[in-house]
C-alpha positions as CSV (number, residue, x, y, z in Angstrom):
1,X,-9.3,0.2,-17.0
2,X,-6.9,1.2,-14.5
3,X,-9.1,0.4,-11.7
4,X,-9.6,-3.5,-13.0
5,X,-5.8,-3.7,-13.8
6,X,-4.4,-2.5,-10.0
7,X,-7.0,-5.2,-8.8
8,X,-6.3,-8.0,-10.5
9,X,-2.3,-7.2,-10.3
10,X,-3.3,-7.3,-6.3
11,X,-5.4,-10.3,-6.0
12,X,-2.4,-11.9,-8.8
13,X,0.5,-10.9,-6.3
14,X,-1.7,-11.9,-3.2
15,X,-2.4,-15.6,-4.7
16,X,1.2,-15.7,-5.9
17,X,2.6,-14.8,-2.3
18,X,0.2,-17.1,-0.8
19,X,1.0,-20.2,-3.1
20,X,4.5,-19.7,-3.2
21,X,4.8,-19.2,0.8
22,X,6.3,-15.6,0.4
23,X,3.6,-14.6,2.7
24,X,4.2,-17.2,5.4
25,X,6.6,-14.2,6.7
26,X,4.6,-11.6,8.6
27,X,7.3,-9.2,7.2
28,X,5.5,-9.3,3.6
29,X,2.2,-6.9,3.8
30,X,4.2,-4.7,5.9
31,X,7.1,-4.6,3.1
32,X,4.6,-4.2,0.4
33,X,3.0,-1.8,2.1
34,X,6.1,0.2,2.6
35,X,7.4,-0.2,-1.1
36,X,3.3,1.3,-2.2
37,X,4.3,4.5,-0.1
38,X,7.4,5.2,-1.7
39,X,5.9,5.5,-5.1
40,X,4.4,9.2,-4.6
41,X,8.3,10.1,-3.8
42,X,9.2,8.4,-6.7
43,X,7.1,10.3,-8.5
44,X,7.5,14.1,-7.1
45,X,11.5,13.0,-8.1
46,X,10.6,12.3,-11.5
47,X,8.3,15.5,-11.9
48,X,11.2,17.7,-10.3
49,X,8.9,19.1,-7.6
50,X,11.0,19.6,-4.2
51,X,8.2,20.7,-2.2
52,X,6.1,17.5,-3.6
53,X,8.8,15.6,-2.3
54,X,8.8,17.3,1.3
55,X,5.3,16.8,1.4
56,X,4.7,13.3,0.0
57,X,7.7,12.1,2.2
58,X,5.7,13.5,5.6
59,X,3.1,11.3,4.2
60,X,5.4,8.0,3.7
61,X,6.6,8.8,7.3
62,X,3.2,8.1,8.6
63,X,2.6,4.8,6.6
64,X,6.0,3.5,7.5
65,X,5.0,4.0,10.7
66,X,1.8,2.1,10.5
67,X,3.6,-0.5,8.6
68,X,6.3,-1.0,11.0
69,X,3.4,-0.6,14.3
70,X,1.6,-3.1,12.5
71,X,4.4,-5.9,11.8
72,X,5.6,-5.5,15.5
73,X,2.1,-5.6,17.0
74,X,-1.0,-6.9,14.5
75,X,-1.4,-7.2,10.8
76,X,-4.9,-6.0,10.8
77,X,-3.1,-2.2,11.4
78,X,-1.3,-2.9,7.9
79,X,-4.7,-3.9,6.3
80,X,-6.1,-0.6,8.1
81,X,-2.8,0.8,6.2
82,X,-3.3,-0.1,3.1
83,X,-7.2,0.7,3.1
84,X,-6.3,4.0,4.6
85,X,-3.4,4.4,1.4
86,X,-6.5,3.8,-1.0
87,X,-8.5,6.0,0.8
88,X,-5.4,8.6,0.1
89,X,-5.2,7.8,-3.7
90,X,-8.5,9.4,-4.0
91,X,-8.2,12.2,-2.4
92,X,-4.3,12.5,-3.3
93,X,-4.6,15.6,-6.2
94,X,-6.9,17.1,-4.2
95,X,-4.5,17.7,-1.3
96,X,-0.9,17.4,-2.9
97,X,0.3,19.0,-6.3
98,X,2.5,16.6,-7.5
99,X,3.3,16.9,-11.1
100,X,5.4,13.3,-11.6
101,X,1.6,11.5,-10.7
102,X,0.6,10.2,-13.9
103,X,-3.4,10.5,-14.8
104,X,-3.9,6.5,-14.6
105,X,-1.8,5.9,-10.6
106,X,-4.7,7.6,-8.5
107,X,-7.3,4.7,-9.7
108,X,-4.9,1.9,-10.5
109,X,-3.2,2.5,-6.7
110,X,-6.7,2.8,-5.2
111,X,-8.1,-0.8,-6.3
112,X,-4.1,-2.3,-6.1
113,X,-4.7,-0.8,-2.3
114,X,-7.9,-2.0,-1.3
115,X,-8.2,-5.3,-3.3
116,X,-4.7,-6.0,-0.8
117,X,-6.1,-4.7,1.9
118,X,-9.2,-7.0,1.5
119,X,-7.1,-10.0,0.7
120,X,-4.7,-9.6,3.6
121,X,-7.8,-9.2,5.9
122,X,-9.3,-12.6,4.2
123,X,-5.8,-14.4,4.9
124,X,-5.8,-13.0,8.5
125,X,-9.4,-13.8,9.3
126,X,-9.0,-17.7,8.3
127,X,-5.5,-17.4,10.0
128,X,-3.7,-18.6,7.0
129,X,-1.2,-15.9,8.2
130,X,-0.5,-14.9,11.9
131,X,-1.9,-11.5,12.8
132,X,0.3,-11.0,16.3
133,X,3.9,-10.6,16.5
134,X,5.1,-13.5,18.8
């Protein structure tokens, strides 16, 4: 269930960026791509885990910086972002102990993340949205 919900929130958010013109900003993927990072803080704050925290945030610092590379360069590194992010919810309580991750986020981040991902790529490759920074 949590895997069909986190995709079709995605594809509900993509189609209601895209007919609403929210996404006519470059500045969108990247922000939601920033805002999907924060959420393990969020979180390790809510299971009172410090060293979750310090951990988690090491790992926000990296997809910040891919979401702010990618907004100033190409919006295919912010598609690589957010696949890579899904790629991370899978292997996420494998390789972080953090006790404020409920059971259902892993999956439903994973299909929000790559279902985005795949829609971004889809809006880039018919060039509905500009991949370059000008």
């Amino acid at each position: 269930m949590e895997f069909l919900v986190g995709a079709v929130l995605a594809l509900s958010v993509g189609l209601s960026a895209t007919f609403l013109g929210l996404d006519r900003d470059r500045a969108f993927y990247p922000t939601v791509m920033i805002v999907i990072a924060s959420y393990y803080a969020l979180f390790a704050v809510m299971g009172g885990s410090v060293h979750a925290l310090a951990v988690e945030s090491i790992v926000i610092v990296a997809f910040l910086g891919a979401s702010i590379a990618g907004f100033r360069t190409s919006l295919w590194l912010v598609v690589a972002a957010l696949a890579a992010h899904g790629l991370f919810d899978f292997i996420h309580g494998q390789i972080i102990a953090n006790p404020g991750v409920p059971a259902w986020w892993p999956p439903f981040c994973l299909s929000y993340d790559v279902v985005a991902a795949a829609y971004l790529a889809w809006l880039l490759s018919r060039s509905r949205v500009r991949a370059a920074a000008t």
